[in-house]
Structures are given as structure tokens and as C-alpha cells.
KEPA-152513 format. One record per residue (C-alpha): residue in three letters; x, y, z; residue number from 1. Coordinates in Angstrom, 1 decimal. Last residue first. Layout:
N
> res	xx	yy	zz	n
> Ala	X	Y	Z	NUM
...
//
This chain:
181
> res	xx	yy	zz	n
> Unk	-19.2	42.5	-2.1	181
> Unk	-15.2	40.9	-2.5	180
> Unk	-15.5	37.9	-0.5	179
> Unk	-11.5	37.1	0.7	178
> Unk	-9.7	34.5	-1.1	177
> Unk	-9.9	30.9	-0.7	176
> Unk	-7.6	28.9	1.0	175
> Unk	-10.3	27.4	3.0	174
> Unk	-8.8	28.9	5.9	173
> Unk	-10.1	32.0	5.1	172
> Unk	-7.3	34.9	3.0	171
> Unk	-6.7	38.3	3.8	170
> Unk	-3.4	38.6	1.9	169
> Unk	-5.4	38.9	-1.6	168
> Unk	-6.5	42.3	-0.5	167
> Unk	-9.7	43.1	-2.6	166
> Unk	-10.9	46.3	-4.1	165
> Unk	-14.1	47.9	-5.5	164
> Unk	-16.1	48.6	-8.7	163
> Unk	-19.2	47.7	-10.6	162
> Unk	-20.0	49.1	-13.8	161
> Unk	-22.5	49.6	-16.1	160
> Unk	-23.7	49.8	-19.5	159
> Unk	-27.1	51.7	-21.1	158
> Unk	-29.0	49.1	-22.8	157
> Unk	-29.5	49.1	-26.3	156
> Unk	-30.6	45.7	-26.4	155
> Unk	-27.5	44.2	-28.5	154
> Unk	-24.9	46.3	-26.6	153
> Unk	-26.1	44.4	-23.4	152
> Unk	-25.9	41.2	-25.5	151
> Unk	-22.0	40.9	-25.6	150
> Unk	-20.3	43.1	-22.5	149
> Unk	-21.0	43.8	-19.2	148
> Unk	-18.0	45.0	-17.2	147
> Unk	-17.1	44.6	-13.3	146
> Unk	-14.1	46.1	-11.9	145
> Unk	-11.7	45.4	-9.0	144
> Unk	-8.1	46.9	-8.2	143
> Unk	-6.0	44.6	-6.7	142
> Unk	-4.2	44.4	-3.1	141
> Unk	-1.6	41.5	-2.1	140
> Unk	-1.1	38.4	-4.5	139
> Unk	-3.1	37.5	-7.5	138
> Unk	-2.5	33.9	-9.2	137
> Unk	-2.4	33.6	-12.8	136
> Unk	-4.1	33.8	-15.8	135
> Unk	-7.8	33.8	-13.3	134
> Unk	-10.1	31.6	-14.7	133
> Unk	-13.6	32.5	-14.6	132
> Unk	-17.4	31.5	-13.8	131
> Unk	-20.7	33.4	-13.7	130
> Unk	-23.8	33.2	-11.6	129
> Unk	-26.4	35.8	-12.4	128
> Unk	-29.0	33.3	-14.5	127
> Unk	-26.7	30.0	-14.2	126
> Unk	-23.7	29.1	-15.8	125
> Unk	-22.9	32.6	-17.1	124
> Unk	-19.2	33.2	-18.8	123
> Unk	-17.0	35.1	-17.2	122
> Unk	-14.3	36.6	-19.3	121
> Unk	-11.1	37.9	-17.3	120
> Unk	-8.7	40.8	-17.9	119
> Unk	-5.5	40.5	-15.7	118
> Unk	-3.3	43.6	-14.8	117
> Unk	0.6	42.5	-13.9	116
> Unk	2.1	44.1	-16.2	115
> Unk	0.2	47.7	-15.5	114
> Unk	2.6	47.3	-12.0	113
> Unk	1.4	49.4	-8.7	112
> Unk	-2.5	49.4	-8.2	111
> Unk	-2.8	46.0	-10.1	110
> Unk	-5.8	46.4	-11.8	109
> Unk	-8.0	43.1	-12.3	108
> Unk	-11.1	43.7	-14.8	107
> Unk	-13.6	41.3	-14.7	106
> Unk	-15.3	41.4	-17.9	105
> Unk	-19.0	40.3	-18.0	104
> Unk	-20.6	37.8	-20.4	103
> Unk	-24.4	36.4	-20.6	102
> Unk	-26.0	39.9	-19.6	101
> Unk	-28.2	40.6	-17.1	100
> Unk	-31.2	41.8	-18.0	99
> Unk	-32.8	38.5	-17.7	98
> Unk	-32.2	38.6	-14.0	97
> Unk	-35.1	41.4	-13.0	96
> Unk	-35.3	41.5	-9.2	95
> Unk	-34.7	45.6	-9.3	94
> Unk	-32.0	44.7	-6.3	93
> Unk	-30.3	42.7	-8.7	92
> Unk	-27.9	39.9	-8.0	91
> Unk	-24.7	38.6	-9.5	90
> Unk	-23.1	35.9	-8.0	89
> Unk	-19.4	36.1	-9.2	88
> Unk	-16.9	32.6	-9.2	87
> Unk	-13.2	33.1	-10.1	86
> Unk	-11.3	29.8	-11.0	85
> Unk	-7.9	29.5	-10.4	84
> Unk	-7.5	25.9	-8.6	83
> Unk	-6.0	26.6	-5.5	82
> Unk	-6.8	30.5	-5.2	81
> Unk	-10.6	30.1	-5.2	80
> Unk	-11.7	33.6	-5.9	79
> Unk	-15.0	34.6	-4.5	78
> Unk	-16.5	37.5	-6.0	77
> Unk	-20.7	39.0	-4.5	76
> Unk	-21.7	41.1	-7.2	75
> Unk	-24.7	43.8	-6.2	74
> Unk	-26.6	45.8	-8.5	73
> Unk	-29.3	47.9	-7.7	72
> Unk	-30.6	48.8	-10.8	71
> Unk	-30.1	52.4	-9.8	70
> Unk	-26.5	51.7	-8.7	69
> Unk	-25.2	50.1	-11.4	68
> Unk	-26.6	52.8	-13.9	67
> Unk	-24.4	55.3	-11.2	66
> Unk	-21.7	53.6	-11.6	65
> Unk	-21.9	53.9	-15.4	64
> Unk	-22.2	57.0	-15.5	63
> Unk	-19.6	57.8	-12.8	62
> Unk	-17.8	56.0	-15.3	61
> Unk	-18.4	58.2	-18.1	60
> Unk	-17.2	61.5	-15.9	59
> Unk	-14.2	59.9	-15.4	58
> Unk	-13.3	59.1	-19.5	57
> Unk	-13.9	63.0	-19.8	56
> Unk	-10.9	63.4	-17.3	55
> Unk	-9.2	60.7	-18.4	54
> Unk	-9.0	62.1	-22.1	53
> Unk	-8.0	65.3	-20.6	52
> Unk	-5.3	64.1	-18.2	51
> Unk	-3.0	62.3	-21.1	50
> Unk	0.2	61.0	-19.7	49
> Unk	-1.2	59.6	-17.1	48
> Unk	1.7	58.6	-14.4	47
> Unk	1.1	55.1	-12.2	46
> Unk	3.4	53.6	-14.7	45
> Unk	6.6	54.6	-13.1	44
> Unk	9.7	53.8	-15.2	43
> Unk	11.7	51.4	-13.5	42
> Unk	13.2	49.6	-16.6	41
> Unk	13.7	53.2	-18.2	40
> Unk	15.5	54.9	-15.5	39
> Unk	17.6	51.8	-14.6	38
> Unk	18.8	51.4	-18.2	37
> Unk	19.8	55.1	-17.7	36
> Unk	21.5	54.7	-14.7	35
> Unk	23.7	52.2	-15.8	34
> Unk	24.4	53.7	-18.9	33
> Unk	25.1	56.9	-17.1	32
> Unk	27.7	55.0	-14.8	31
> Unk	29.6	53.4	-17.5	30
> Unk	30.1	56.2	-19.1	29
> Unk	31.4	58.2	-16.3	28
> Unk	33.7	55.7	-15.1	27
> Unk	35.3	55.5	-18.8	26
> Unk	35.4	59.4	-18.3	25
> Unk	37.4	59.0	-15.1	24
> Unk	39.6	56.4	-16.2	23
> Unk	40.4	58.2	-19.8	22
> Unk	43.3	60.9	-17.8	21
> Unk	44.6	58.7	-15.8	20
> Unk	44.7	55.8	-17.6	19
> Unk	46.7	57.5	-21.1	18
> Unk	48.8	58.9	-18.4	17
> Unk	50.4	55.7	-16.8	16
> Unk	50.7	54.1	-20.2	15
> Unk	50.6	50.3	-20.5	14
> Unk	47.7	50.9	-22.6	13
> Unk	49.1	52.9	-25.4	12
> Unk	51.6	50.1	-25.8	11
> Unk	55.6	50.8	-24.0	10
> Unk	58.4	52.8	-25.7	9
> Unk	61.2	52.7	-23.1	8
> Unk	63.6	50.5	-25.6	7
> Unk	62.4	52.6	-29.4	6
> Unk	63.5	55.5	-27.0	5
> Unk	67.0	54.0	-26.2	4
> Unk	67.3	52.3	-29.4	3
> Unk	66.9	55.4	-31.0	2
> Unk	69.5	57.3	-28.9	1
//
């Protein structure tokens, strides 16, 4: 009788039961690792996790906006896509080009993916002309803004901002990028 139960003995695995009752909860496994990993690869970045700090950060760039807009700022971008650079022409309404400073940050927000932001430092090359390299090259719609930084915190002035958007799929035959004004 031992032979014939030591005979019909098979490995846990072989077993009919051991599968059906483990195959669903294998399954189950599997499938909420899957979906987690998915969950924290695709995690929205648009969401702010701390409202009050950007609320009082919102009031201090309509601050600054409005600092642009009394001295009557005006950038006029041109990105030249072939070789990377970004050109700004700077201009003030107020006439007055030695307050402007010798750096600004260009600030590239990509409206979907915080990975693909760029920060760029234009150096001047000529009062209120400044040059760039963008890291790499910007496809579809970007988020634009305009920093001073180095000697503006030297004089004591108050800083300012210049904002707008661009659609990189609007492009001249020249293969440069749309004028952002």
C-alpha cells in the first residue's frame, strides 16, 4: 500500500490543487505590482502639494510683473533651433539700458513634464541683447519667463519678470522658432 502511495506521489508543483488555488493570488500579485510601478512612473506633476506657499509666491510675481510693466519692458526671443542658441533683444520703453542687468534667466516650463524644464543663462553681448544655449531642443508649447539676476541685486533694484508662451510647432522657413514678444 506504500508503494502505491509513495507511486502516485507527484512534486508540490505538479499538483492540480496546489495551481488552482495559488493561480489566482499569483495573478493578483503580479497585477498590483504592475499597477503600482505604473502609479508611481506616471505620477502627475502638474499637482502642488503646497497651495499656501504658492499662493503668497503669486502675489510676488504679480509684483514683479507689474515692475516689468512700469519700466516698460519688452523682450523680443528668437530661438534658432539648428544650432541651439537663444537670442533676446531687450528693450525699455523708459529708454534707460544701463539698468538692465548683464544676466537674465530664461526659464523654460514645460506645461506637462517638470523633466523636461530648461533654465538658461544669457549673457549680454550688447546693451539689451543677450545670448543662450538651449540644453536641448524644445518641441510643442513651453512656458516662458524672464529673470534678472547678478547686478540687479547689487543696486537694490526691485526685480522683474517677463512672461509668456511659445508653440515650438509654429516654426518660419528659416527653421527658426516662432518670435516670442
Amino acid at each position: 500500500m506504500s508503494e502505491l502511495v509513495a507511486e502516485n506521489a507527484k512534486p508540490w508543483y505538479r499538483e492540480f490543487w496546489f495551481w488552482f488555488v495559488f493561480s489566482p493570488l499569483i495573478y493578483i500579485i503580479i497585477m498590483c505590482s504592475i499597477t503600482v510601478t505604473i502609479a508611481l512612473k506616471g505620477a502627475d506633476d502638474v499637482i502642488i502639494d503646497n497651495y499656501y506657499k504658492e499662493g503668497r509666491m503669486i502675489n510676488q510675481a504679480l509684483e514683479q510683473d507689474q515692475r516689468a510693466r512700469d519700466l516698460g519692458l519688452l523682450a523680443d526671443l528668437r530661438f534658432d533651433r539648428t544650432s541651439g542658441d537663444v537670442m533676446i533683444s531687450l528693450t525699455s520703453a523708459v529708454g534707460d539700458t544701463a539698468s538692465l542687468p548683464d544676466t537674465i534667466l530664461l526659464m523654460m516650463g514645460h506645461p506637462v513634464k517638470e523633466e523636461k524644464d530648461q533654465i538658461i543663462h544669457l549673457k549680454a553681448i550688447a546693451p539689451g541683447q543677450y545670448r543662450g544655449t538651449l540644453a536641448t531642443e524644445p518641441q510643442y508649447s513651453w512656458y516662458l519667463t524672464l529673470y534678472p539676476i547678478g547686478d540687479i541685486a547689487l543696486r537694490k533694484q526691485a526685480p522683474w519678470t517677463l512672461s509668456g508662451e511659445i508653440d515650438f510647432r509654429i516654426s518660419d522657413k528659416t527653421g527658426l522658432a516662432p518670435r516670442v514678444k
